[in-house]
DODO-836238 format. One line per 5 residues: number of its first residue (from 1); their letters; for each residue x, y, z of N, C-alpha, C, O. Coordinates in nm, 3 decimals. Layout:
<recs>
NUM = a = X:Y:Z:X:Y:Z:X:Y:Z:X:Y:Z ~ ...
</recs>
This chain:
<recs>
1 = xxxxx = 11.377:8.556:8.091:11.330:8.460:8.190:11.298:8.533:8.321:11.347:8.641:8.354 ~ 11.206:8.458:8.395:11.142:8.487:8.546:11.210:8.421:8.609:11.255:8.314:8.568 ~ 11.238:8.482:8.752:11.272:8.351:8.831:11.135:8.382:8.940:11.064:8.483:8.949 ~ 11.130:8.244:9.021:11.006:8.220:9.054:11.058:8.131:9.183:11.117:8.023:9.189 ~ 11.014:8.219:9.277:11.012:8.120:9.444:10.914:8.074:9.486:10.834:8.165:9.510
6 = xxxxx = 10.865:7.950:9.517:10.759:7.920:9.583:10.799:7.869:9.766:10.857:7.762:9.783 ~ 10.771:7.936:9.858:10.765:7.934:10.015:10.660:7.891:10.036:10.562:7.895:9.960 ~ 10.669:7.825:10.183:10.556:7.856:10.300:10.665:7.881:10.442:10.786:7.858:10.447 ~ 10.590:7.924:10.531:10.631:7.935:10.620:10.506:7.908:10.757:10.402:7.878:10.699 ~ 10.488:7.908:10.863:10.432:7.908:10.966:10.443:8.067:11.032:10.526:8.152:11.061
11 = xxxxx = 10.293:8.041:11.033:10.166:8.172:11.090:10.201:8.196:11.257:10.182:8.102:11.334 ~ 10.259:8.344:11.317:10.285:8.340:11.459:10.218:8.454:11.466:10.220:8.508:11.577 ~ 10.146:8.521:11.363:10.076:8.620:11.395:9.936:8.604:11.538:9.823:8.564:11.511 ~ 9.976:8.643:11.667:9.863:8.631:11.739:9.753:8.643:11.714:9.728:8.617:11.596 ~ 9.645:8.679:11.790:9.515:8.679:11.776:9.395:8.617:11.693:9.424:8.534:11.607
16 = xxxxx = 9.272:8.648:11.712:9.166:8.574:11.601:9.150:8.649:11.497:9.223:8.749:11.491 ~ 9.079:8.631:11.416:9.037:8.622:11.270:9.073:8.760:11.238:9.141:8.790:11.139 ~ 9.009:8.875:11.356:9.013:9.043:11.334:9.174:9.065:11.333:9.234:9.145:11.261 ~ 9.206:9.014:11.388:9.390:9.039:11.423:9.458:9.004:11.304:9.539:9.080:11.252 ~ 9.429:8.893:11.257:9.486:8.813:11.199:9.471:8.878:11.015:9.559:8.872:10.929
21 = xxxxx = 9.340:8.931:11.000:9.313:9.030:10.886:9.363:9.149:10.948:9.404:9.213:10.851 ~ 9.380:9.202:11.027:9.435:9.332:11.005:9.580:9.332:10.963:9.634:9.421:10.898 ~ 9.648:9.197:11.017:9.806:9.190:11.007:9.786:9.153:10.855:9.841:9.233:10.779 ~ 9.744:9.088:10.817:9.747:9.056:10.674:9.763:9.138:10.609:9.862:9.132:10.536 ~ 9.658:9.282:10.598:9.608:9.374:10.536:9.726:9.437:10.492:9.770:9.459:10.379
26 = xxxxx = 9.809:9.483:10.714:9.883:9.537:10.684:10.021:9.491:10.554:10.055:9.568:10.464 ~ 10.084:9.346:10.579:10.148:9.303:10.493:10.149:9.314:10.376:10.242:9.372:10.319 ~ 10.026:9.252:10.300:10.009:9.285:10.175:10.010:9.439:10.090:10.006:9.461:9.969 ~ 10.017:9.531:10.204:10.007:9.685:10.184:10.164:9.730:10.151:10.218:9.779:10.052 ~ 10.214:9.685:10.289:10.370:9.681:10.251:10.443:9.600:10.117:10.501:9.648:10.019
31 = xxxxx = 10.420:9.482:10.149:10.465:9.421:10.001:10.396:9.485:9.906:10.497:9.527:9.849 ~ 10.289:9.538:9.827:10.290:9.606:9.759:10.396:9.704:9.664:10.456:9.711:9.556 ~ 10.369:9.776:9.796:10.433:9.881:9.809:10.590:9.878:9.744:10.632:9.950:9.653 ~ 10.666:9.766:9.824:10.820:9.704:9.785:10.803:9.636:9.660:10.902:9.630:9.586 ~ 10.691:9.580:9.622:10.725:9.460:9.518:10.721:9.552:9.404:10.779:9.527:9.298
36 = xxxxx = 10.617:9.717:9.438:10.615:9.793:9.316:10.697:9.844:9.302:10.688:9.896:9.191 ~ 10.822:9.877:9.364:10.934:9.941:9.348:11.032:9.837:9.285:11.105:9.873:9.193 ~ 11.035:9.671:9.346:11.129:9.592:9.258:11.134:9.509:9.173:11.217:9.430:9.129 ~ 10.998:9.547:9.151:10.949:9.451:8.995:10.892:9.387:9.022:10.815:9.365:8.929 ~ 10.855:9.281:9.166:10.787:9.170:9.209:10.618:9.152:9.223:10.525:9.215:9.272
41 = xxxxx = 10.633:9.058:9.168:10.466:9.033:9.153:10.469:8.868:9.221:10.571:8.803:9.243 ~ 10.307:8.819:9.248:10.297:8.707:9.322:10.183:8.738:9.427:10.121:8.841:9.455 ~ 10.182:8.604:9.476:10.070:8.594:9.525:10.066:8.494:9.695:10.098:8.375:9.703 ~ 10.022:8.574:9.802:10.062:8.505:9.902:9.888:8.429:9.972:9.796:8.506:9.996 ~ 9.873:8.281:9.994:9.758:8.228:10.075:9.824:8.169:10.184:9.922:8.095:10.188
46 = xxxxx = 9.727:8.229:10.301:9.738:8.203:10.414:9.632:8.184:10.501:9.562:8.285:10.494 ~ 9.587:8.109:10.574:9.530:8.079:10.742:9.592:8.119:10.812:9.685:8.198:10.795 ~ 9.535:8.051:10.952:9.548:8.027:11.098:9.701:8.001:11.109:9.783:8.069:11.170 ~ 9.722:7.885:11.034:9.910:7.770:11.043:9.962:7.865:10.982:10.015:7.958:11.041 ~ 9.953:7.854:10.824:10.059:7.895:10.730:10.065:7.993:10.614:9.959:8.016:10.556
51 = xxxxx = 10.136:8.032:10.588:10.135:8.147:10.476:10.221:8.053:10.387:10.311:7.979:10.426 ~ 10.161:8.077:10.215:10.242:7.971:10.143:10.238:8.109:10.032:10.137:8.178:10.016 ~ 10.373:8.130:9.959:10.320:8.240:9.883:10.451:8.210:9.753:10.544:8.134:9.780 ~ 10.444:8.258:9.657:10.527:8.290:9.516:10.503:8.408:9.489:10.409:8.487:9.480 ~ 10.691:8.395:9.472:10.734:8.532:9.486:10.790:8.561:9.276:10.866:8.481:9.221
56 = xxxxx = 10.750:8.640:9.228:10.831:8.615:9.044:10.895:8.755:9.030:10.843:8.850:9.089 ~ 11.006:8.774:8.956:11.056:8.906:8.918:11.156:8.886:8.878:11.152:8.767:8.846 ~ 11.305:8.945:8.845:11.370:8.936:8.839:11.545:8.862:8.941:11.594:8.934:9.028 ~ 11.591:8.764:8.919:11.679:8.683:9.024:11.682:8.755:9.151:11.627:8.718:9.254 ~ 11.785:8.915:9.126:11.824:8.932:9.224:11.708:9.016:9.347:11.709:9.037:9.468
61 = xxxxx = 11.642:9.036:9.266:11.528:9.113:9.373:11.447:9.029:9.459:11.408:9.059:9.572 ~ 11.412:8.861:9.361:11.349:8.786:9.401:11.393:8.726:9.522:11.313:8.687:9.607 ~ 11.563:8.714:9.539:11.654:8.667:9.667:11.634:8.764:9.726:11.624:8.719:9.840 ~ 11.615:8.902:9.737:11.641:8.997:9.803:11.502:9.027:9.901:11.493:9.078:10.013 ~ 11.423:8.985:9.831:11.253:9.068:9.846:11.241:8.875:9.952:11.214:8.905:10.068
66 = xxxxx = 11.250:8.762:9.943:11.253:8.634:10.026:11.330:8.664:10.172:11.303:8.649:10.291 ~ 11.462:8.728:10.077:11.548:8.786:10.265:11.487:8.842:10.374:11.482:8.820:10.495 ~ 11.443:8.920:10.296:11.393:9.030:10.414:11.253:8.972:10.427:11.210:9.022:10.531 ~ 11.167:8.898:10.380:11.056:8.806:10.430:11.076:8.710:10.524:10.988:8.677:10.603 ~ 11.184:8.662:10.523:11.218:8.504:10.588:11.272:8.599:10.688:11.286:8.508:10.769
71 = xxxxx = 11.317:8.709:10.757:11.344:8.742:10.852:11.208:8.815:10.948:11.219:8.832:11.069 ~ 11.118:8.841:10.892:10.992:8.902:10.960:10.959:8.821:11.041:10.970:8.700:11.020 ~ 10.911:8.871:11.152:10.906:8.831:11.261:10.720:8.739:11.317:10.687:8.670:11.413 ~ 10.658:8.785:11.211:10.521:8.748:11.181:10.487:8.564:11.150:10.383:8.499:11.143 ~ 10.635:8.531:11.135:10.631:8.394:11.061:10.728:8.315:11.123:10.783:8.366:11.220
76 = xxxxx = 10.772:8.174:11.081:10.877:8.128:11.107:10.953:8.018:11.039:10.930:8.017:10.918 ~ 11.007:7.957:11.066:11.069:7.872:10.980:11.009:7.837:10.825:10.939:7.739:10.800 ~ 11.046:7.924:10.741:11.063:7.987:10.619:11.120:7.863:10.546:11.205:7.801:10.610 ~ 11.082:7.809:10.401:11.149:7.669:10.399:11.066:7.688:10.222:10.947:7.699:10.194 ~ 11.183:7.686:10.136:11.147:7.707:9.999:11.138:7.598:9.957:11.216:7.507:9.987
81 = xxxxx = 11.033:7.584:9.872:10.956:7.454:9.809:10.967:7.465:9.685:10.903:7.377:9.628 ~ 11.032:7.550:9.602:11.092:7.558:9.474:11.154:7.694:9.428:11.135:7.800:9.488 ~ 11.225:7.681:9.323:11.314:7.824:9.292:11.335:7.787:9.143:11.411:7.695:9.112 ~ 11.275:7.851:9.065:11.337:7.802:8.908:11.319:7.954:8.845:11.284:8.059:8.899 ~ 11.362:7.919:8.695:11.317:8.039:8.615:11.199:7.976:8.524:11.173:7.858:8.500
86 = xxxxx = 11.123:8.122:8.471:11.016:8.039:8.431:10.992:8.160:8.268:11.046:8.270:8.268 ~ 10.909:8.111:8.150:10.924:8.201:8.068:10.844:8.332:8.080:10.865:8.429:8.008 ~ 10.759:8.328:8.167:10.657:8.448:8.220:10.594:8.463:8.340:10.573:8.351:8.386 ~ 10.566:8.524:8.391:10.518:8.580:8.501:10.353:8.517:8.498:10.281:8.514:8.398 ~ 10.326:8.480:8.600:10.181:8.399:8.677:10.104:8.545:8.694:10.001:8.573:8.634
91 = xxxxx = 10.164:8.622:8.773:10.067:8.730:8.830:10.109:8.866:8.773:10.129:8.973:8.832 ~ 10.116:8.836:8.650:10.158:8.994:8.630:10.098:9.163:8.662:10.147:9.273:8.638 ~ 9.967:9.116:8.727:9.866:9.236:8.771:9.880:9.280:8.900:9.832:9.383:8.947 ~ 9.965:9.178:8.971:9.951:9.194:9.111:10.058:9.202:9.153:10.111:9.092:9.141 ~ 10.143:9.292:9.208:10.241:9.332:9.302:10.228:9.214:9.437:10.322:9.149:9.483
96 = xxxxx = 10.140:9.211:9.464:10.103:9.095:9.586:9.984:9.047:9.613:9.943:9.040:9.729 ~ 9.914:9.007:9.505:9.759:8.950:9.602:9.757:8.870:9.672:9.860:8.803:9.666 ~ 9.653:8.819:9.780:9.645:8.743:9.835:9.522:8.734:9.896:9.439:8.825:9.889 ~ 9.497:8.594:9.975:9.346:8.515:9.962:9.371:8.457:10.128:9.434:8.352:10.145 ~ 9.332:8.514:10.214:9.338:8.428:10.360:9.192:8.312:10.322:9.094:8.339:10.253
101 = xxxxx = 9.225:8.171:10.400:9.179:8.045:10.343:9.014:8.098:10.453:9.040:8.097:10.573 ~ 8.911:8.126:10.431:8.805:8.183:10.444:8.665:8.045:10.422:8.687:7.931:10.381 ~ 8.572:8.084:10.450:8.459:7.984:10.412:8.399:8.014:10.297:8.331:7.926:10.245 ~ 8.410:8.140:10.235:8.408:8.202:10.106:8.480:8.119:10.004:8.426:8.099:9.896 ~ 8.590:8.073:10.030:8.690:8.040:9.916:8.701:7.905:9.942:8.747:7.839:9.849
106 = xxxxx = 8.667:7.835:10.063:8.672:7.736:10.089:8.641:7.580:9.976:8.685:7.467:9.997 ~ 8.551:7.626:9.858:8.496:7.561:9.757:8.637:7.542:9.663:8.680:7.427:9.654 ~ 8.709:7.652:9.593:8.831:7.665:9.545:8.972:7.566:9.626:9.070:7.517:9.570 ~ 8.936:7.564:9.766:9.014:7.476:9.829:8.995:7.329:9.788:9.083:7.272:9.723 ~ 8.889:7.270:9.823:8.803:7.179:9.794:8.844:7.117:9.636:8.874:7.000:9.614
111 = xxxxx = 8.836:7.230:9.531:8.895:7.152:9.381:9.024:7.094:9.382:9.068:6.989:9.335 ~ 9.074:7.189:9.448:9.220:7.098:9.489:9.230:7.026:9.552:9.351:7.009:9.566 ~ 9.166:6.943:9.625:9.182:6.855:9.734:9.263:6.861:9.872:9.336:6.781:9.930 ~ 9.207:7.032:9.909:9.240:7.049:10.018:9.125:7.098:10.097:9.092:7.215:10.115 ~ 9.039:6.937:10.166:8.933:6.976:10.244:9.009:7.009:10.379:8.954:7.088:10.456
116 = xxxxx = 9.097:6.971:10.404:9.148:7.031:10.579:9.278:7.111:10.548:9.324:7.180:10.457 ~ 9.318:7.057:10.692:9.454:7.194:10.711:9.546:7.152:10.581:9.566:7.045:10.523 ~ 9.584:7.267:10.567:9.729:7.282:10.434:9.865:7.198:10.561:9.892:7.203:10.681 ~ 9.917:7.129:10.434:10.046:7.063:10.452:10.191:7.120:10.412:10.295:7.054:10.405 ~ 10.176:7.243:10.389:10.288:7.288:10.313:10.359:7.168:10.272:10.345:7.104:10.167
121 = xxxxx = 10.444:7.146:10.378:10.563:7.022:10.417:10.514:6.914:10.252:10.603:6.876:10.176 ~ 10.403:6.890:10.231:10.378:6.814:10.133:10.344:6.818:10.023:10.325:6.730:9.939 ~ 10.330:6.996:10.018:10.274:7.049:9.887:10.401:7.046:9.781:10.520:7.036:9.812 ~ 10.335:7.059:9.629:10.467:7.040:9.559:10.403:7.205:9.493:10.294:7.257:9.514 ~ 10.520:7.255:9.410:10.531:7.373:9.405:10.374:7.408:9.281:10.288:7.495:9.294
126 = xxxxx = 10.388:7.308:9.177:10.262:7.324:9.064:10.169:7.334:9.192:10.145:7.447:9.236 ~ 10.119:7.234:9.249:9.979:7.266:9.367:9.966:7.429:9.433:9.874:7.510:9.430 ~ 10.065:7.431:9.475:10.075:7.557:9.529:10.000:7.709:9.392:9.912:7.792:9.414 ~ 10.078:7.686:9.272:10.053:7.742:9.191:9.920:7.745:9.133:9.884:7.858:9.100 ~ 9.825:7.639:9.109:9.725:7.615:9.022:9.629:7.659:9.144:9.528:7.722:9.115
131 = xxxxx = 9.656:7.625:9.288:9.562:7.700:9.381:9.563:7.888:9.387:9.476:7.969:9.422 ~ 9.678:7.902:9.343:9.692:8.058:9.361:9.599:8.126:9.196:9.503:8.202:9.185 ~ 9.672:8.064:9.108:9.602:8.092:9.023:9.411:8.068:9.023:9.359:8.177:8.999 ~ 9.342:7.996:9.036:9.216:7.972:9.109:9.151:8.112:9.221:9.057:8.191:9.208 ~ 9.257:8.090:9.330:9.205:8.229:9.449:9.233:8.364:9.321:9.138:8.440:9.304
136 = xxxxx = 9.325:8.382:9.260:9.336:8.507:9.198:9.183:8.494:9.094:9.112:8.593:9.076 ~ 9.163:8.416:9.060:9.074:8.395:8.934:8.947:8.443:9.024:8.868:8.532:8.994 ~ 8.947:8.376:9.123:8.748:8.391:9.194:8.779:8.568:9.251:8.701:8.660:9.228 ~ 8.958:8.586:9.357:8.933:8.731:9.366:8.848:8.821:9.260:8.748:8.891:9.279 ~ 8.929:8.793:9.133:8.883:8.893:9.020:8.734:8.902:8.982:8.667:8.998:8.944
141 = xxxxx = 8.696:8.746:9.008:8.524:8.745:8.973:8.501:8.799:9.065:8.429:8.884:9.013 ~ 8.500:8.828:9.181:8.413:8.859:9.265:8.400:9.034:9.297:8.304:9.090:9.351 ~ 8.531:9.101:9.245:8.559:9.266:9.225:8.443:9.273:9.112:8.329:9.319:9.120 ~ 8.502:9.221:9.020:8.379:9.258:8.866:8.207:9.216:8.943:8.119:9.298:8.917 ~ 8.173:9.118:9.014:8.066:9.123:9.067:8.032:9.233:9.170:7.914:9.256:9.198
146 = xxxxx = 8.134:9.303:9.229:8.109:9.409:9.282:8.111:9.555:9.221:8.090:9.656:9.288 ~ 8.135:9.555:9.110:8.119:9.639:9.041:8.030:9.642:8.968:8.021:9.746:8.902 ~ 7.920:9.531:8.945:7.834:9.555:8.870:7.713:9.573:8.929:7.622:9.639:8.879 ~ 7.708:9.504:9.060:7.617:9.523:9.160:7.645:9.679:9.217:7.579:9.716:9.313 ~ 7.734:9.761:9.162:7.721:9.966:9.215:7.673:10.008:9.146:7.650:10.129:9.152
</recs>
């Protein structure tokens, strides 16, 4: 079995869009980095407000690798929207991908029925999931479209 966290938290990262992708960048570089060392895979979407992300791997890494997230200083009131075990892993390719909510992806928002701001507070954990799965799905189309267009 997986165990599987689904978070959001609230966005305190300053600045506009350039700021706001570079901090991202940096994050997702770091989590990488950690999630490849503790088994963790998942997938974090975020805007302007909120970062909503699932975290999968093994129990204790999964509490461990949330700790030290929910204390970063980039975010804030950290507030888990589910915790179960599950029989397999969602993202098994990805140490950490992730999809800032863009006008690009904005269509993928839209299937879900999220034409405006994200509600965390109201999201249930499947929503959260079937949107991540979706951003991972168009990421991937859109690498293979860049690879075929070199």
């Amino acid at each position: 079995m997986i165990h599987q966290l689904v978070y959001y938290s609230r966005n305190t990262v300053a600045g506009g869009d350039r700021a706001m992708l570079t901090n991202m960048r940096e994050i997702l570089s770091a989590s990488q980095r950690n999630n490849s060392r503790d088994g963790i895979t998942g997938f974090l979407i975020f805007d302007k407000t909120w970062f909503v992300q699932i975290l999968e791997g093994e129990r204790a890494k999964v509490t461990e690798t949330y700790a030290r997230i929910a204390c970063d200083p980039r975010h804030s009131a950290a507030t888990i929207i589910n915790l179960r075990d599950v029989h397999g892993r969602l993202f098994p390719n990805w140490t950490m991908g992730g999809a800032m909510r863009t006008p690009e992806v904005q269509e993928v928002y839209l299937q879900h029925g999220f034409g405006g701001p994200l509600e965390p507070a109201r999201l249930k954990s499947e929503q959260v999931i079937n949107l991540a799965l979706d951003l991972q799905a168009y990421e991937v189309s859109r690498r293979q479209g860049q690879k075929l267009a070199s």
